[in-house]
C-alpha positions in Angstrom: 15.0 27.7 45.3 18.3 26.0 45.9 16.8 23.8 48.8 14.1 22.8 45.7 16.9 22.0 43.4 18.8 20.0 45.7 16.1 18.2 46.5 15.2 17.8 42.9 18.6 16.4 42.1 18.9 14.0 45.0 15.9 12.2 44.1 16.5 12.7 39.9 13.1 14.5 39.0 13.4 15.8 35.7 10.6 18.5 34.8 9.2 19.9 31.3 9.0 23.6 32.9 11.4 24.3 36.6 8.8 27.7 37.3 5.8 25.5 37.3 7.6 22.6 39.3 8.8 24.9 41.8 5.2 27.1 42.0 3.7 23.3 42.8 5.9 22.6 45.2 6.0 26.0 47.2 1.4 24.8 46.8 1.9 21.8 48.1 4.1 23.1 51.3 7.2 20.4 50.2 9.5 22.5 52.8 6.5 22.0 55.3 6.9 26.0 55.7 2.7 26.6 56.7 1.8 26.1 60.2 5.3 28.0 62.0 5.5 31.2 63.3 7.5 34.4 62.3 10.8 32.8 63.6 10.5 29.4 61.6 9.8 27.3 64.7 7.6 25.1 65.1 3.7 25.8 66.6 2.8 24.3 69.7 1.5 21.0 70.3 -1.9 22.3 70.6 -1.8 24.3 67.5 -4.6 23.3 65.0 -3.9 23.9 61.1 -6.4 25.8 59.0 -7.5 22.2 58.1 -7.8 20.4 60.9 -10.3 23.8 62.0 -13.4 22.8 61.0 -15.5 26.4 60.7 -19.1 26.5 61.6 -20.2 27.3 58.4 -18.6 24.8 57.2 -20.3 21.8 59.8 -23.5 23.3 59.0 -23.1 22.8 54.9 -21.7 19.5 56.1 -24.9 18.6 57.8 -27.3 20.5 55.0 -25.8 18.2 52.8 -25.9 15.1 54.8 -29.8 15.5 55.0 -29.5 16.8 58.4 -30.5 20.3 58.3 -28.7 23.3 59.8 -27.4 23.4 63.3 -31.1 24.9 65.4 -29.4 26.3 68.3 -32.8 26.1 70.2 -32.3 22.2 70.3 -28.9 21.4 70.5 -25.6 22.8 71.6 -22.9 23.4 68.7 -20.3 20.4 69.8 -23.5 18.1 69.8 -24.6 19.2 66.4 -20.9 18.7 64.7 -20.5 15.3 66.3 -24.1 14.2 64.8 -22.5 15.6 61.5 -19.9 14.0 61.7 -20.5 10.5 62.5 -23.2 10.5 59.9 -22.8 8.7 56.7 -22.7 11.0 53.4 -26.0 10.6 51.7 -25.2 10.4 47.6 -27.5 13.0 45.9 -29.4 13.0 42.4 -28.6 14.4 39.4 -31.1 17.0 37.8 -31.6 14.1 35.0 -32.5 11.5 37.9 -35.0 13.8 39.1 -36.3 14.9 36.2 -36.8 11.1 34.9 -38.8 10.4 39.1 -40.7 13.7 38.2 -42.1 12.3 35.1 -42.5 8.6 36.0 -44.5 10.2 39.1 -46.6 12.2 36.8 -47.2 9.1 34.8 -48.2 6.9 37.5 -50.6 10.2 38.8 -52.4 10.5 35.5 
């Protein structure tokens, strides 16, 4: 907490509540505290934060939404399957109204 309120007075932050700065802060890693180990060093080169690991549950939702489907691992090995993800483009979705309103002009046209 003192590190926070040194910082907070070198850089003349004023806040409305100090708890609810200093909770956001601790969220927000502003002592860059995640990612060490038990001693307080820091990882080793190769060490990978939880956001730079990309699960494969979460590739796979990735490529659902995409269009792509989910990863069939009859066709294609996994590290194939995430780079297709990821180098495709993000393919913007309907709302239910704008699906609604294509249902209805289709029934129209149909009719």
């Amino acid at each position: 907490m003192g590190a926070f309120r040194r910082k907070v007075a070198a850089n003349g932050y004023t806040y409305v509540n100090w708890d609810d700065a200093f909770m956001e802060a601790i969220r927000n890693d502003w002592a860059r505290l995640r990612g060490r180990t038990a001693n307080g060093a820091a990882p080793p080169a190769n060490h990978q934060s939880a956001e730079e690991m990309e699960t494969r549950a979460s590739i796979e939702k990735m490529g659902i939404d995409k269009g792509l489907g989910p990863w069939d691992s009859l066709a294609e090995q996994f590290p194939a399957y995430k780079a297709r993800v990821l180098k495709a483009p993000h393919i913007k979705g309907f709302s239910l109204d704008q699906l609604a309103g294509m249902a209805s002009k289709r029934a129209g046209v149909a009719a």
